[in-house]
N, C-alpha and C positions, 0 to 999 in steps of 0.2 A: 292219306287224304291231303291234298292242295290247300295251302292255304289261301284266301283272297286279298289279292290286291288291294291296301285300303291308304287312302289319305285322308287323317284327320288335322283339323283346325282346333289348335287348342287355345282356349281363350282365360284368359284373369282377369277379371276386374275389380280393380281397385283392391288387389291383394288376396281374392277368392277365385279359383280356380272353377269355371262355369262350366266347362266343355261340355260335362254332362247332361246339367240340367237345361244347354239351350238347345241340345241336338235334335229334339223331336221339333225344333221350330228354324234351324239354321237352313236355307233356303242356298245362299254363296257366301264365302269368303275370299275376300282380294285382298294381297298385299302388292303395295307397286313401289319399287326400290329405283329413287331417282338419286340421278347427278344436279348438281345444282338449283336445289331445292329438298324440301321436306320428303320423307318417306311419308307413304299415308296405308292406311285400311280402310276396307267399307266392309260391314256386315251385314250381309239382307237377310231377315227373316221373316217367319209368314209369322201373323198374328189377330189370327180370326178369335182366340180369349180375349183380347183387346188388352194384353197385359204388360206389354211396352209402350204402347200406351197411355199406360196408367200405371199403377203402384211399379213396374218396373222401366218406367223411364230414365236413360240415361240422363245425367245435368252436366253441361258444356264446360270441360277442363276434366271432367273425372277421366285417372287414369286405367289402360287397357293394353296388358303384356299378352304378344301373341307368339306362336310357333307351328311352322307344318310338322307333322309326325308320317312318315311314311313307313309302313308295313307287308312286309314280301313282295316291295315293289319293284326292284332290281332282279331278286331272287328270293323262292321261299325261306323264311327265318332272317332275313336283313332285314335291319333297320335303318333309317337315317333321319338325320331333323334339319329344318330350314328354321332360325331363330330370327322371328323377323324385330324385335326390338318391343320397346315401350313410346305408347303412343297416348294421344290426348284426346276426348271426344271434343271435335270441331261442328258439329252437324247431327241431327235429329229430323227424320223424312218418313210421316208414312202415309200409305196411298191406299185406295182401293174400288170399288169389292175384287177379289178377297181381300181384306186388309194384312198391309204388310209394313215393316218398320225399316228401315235402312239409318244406318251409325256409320258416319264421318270420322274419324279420327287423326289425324297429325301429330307426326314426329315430335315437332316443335312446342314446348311446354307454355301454357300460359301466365307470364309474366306481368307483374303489377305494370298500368298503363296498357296491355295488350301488346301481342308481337306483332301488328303493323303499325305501331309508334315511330314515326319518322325524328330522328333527333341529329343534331349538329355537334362536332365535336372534331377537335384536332390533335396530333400528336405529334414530338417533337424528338429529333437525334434518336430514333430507338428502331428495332426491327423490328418485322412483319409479325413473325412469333405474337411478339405483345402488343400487338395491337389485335392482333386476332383473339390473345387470350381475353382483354379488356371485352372486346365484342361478343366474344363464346360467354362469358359471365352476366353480359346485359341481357341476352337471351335466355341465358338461365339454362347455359350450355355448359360442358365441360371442352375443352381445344384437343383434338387429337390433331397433332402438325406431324406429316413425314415427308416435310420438303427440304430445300435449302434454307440458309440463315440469307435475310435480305435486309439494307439494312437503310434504313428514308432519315432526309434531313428535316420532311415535313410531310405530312397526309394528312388531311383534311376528310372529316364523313362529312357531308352537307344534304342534309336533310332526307335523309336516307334512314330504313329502316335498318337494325341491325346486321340481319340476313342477308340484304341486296347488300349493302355495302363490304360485308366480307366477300361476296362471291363475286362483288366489283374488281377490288383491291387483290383478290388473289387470283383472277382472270389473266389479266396484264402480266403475268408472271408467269403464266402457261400452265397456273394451278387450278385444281378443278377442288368443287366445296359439295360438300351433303350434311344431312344433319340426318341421325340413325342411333338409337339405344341411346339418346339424352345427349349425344354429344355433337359437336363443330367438326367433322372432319375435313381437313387439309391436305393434298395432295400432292405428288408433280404427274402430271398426266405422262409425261414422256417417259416416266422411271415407269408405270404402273404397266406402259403398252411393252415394254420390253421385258416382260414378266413372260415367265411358260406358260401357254395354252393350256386351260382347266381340261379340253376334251377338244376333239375333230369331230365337226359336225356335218355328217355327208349326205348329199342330197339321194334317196331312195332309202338312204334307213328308215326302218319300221317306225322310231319314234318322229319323225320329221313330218309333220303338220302340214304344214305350208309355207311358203316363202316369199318374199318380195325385195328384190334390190331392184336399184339405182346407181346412177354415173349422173351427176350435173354435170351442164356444156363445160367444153373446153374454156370458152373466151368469161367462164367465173372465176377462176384457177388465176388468184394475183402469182404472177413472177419475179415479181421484185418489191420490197415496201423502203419506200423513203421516208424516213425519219427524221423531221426539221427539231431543232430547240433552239435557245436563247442563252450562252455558256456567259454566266455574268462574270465571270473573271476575266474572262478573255474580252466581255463585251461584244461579241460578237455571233448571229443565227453561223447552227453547225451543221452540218447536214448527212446521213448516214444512210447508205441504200444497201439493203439486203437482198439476197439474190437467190431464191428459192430452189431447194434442189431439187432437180428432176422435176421442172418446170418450167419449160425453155418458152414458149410463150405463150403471154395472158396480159393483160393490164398491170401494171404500177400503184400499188397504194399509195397512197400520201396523206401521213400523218402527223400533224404537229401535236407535241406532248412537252410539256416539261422533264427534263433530265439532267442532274446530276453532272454528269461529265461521260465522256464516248460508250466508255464503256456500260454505261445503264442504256444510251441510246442503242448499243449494239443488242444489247440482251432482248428490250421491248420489241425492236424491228422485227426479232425472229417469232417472238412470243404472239407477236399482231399477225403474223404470215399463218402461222399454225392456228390461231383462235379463225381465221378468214376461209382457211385452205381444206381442214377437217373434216370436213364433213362430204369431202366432191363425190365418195362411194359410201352409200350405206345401205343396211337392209334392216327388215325386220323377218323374225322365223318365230312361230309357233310349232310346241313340240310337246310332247308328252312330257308331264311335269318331272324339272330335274332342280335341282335344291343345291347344287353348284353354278345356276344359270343368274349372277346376281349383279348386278351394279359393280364394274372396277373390275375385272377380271378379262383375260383373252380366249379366243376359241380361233380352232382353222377352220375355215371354210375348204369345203373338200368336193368336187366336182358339181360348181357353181357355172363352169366356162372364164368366162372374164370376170366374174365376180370374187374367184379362190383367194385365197390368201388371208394375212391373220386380221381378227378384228376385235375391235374394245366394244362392249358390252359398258350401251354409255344408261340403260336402264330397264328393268326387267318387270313382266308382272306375272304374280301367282295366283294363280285360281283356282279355290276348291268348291266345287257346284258337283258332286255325285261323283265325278273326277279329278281327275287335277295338273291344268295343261298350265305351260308357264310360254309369255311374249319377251323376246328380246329385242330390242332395237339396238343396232351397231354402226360403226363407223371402221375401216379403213384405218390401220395405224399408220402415224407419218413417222418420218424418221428425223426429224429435226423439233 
């Protein structure tokens, strides 16, 4: 006998393990795993007992650990799991007839004053690291950093909520930020694309949904970024142009930033070209749910035409509604 193909949605809240008792009501389950912001879930259920409602209404901050469970979904007797992290109830929705409840939830934990608390704050002679950690903590984050050590005579947050200003401050670096299972994550975007491809995903396989790429115009495509500063030793504006590879023409950036001395100028010029440049080829593909298809990882694109080649998976979403099909949106890896 066959076994059936099953994806479940396993749900805890607040430390009780629900799967079971919400299943004759759980209608979808999404998780959507971003780059540069919060992971989130939504839970929709039907609720004609009126019991979410009522005596089982969620309250805004209660926590909700979730996971996909897939069952002889590769093959009969395989397992696998997709751990989507510990999330926060941000939101409470229900609508009807039929009456039905939907729960909000965010990554991001709620902190005394609330996470969009704009605050002012400086730091001095120290690197990124700690500053990031100081931030990860005001969030009520933990830091996971797997970049370079960089290292500021001064930075300044102004008036900035915690989150935007890490994902400010680690942009400019060519670093890419999430926040997932309670923590700050830190990146190098350029170390992660040069990573092996999780799977080749090729147009006419069975699990391949649908697809959608893109190419922006040629004349968006900077080829060069000038990078003006103000070198107070020297007294004297320095000027630095970058010269983008395999980019022979497009317009000129022009950037005035404050820098250090050439060498920081040279760094951000390149980091400005690749934050500006990134995104000229992307797609999105839906595909029969796969629990490798997540936020930070590569995949080839495989008889695309002009679209082939490998791409970063810059944020994915999982849906379990009776099935369970997951969206990736991608990007084109640069090589600088």
């Amino acid at each position: 006998m066959t076994n059936t193909r099953r994806a479940i949605a396993n749900i805890s809240y607040m430390g009780v393990n629900i799967t079971q008792d919400i299943a004759p009501y759980l209608k979808s389950f999404t998780f959507n795993d971003n780059e540069g912001e919060s992971d989130d879930i939504s839970i929709d259920l039907e609720d004609r007992e009126r019991k979410w409602q009522g005596p089982w209404l969620p309250q805004k901050g209660d926590k909700i650990s979730a996971s996909i469970e897939l069952r002889n979904w590769y093959k009969e007797g395989a397992t696998a799991k997709l751990n989507c992290g510990t999330f926060f109830v941000d939101e409470v929705s229900f609508k009807g007839p039929p009456d039905s409840v939907s729960i909000k939830a965010l990554s991001v934990p709620f902190t005394k004053g609330g996470k969009d608390t704009k605050k002012t704050k400086a730091w001095e002679n120290t690197t990124l690291q700690n500053i990031l950690t100081d931030v990860a903590k005001e969030a009520g984050l933990k830091l996971v950093y797997d970049a370079p050590t960089f290292l500021y005579d001064r930075v300044e947050q102004d008036k900035k909520t915690p989150l935007a200003f890490a994902k400010s401050i680690a942009k400019r670096e060519g670093l890419a930020t999430k926040v997932t299972k309670e923590q700050l994550v830190v990146y190098d975007e350029l170390q992660y694309e040069k990573k092996v491809e999780v799977r080749t995903i090729t147009r006419g396989e069975s699990d391949v949904i649908s697809y959608d790429f893109k190419v922006t115009a040629a004349e968006e495509q900077y080829s060069k970024v000038e990078l003006s500063y103000f070198d107070s030793k020297t007294k004297k504006n320095i000027k630095y142009t970058y010269n983008v590879p395999g980019v022979k023409d497009g317009p000129t950036l022009k950037v005035n930033k404050r820098a250090k001395n050439i060498d920081e100028a040279k760094r951000w010029a390149q980091k400005e070209a690749r934050n500006k440049n990134k995104g000229s080829k992307s797609g999105k593909i839906t595909l029969m749910g796969h629990e490798k298809m997540v936020q930070g990882v590569t995949v080839n694109i495989k008889n695309f035409g002009a679209f082939d080649g490998k791409y970063f998976i810059e944020s994915s979403s999982h849906n379990v509604t009776g099935g369970y099909t997951t969206n990736i949106n991608l990007r084109e890896v640069l090589s600088y």
